[in-house]
N, C-alpha and C positions, 0 to 999 in steps of 0.2 A: 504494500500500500504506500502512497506516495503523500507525502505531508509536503503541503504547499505553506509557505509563510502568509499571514495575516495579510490582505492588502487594506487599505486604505477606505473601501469601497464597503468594503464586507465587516471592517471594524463599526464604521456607522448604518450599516445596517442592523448588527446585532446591536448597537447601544440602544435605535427605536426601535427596536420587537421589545427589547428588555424591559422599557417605562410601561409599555403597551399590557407589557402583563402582572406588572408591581405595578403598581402607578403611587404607591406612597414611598416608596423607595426612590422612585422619580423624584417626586418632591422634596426629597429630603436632598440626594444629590443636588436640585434644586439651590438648594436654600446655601446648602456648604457653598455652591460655584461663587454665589453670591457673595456672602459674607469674607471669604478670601479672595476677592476682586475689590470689594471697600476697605480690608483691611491692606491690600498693598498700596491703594489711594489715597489712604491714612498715612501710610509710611514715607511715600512719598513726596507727599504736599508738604513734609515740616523742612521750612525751610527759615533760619532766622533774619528777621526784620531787622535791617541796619541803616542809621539815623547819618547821616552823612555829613561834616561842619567842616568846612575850611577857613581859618584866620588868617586874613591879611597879616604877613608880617613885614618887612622890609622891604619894601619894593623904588627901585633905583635905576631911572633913565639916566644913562651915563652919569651923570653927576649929580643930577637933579630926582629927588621924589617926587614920587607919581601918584597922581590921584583918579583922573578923570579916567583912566585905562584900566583901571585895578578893579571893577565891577564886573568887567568884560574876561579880564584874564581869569580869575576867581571861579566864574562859573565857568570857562571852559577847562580849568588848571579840574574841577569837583567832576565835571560831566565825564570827564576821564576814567574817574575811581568809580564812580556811579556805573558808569557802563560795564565794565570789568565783575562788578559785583552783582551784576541784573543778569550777566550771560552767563556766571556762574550757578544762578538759581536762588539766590538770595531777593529777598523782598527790600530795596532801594529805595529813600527820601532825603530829602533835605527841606532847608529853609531859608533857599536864595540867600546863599552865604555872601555874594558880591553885596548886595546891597544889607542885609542885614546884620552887621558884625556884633558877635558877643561875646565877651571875654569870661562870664560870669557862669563858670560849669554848673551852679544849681538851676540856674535858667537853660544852660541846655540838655540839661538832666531832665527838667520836668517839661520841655518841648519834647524833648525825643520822648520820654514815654506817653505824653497826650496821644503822639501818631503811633503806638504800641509798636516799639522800635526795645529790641532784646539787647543790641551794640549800638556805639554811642561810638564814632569814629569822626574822630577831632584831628585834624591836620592843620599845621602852619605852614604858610607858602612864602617863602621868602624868593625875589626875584630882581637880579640884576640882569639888565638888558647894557652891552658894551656892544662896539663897533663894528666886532667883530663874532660874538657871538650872546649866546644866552646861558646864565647861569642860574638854577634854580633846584633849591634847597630848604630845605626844613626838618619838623619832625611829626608825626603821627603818635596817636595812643589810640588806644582799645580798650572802653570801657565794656565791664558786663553791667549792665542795669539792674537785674537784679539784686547785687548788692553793692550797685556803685565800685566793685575795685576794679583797676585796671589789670587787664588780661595782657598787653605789652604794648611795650612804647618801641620806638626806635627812629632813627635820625633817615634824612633819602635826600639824597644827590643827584642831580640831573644835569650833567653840563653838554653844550653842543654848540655846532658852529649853526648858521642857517642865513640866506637871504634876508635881504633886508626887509620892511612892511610887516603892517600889522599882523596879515593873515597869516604869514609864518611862524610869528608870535605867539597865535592862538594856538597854533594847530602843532607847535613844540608844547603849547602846557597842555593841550588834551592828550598830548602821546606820554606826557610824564605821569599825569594823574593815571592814565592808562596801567604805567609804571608803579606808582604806587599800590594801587586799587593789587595788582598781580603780588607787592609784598605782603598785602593785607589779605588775601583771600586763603590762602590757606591754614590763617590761624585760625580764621571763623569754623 
């Protein structure tokens, strides 16, 4: 006698004769299928909510301090870390750090958790623009919110040469925060 392997065909045919003749066994299979497709949906959606803050720190057109430009760098220098940490599967905000500068951590303590924000990711962007190139530097921490300590701090260095104009400007701090956002994400 010749024993033929299972095909594919004749597998789901026997699974519907099977319900056809238990039909509460069905159901119960049923209900398992179910309950272990929400439970992987469950495991998968937890993803922590991270509060995103950058501080102006030093910012220096060759010689001269910069104001009028530093709203604009700010949010592209943030947009950087933000993206980094949204295509990682983390739940990303902030609070238009260009224009809203806060030096004061119980305020952005209790901002970040109004937006139920689990890390609390505070950067100083320190940036000198020279003739020849762009320097930008600072430091980062990592709070947990739930009991306020910091989970790590550490310093980020970005230096590079680039064309002159704005838009090269922006588009060196979006590849730094980029940079950044990549030394923060795998602590989270």
């Amino acid at each position: 006698m010749q024993h033929f392997p299972l095909s594919v065909t004749s597998f789901f045919i026997i699974f519907r004769i099977k319900p056809i003749i238990n039909e509460r066994m069905y159901k119960v299979k049923k209900i398992i299928l179910i309950c272990v497709f929400f439970v992987v949906i469950l495991f998968s959606a937890s993803a922590d909510t991270v509060f995103v803050y950058v501080e102006k720190g030093n910012m220096v057109l060759g010689t001269t301090r910069i104001n009028e430009d530093a709203v604009r760098w700010i949010t592209r220098f943030e947009d950087g870390i933000m993206d980094i940490l949204f295509e990682s599967g983390h739940i990303v905000f902030s609070h238009d750090s260009g224009r809203n500068q806060i030096s004061d951590f119980r305020t952005l303590d209790r901002l970040a958790k109004s937006g139920g924000a689990d890390i609390l990711a505070s950067v100083v962007l320190n940036l000198k623009v020279v003739d020849d190139g762009i320097e930008i530097s600072g430091e980062y921490k990592l709070y947990n919110l739930s009991n306020d300590n910091i989970i790590h701090s550490s310093k980020h260095i970005f230096n590079d040469t680039f064309q002159r104009g704005p838009s090269a400007i922006e588009e060196k701090l979006f590849l730094a925060g980029q940079l950044v956002g990549r030394q923060i994400r795998p602590i989270l």
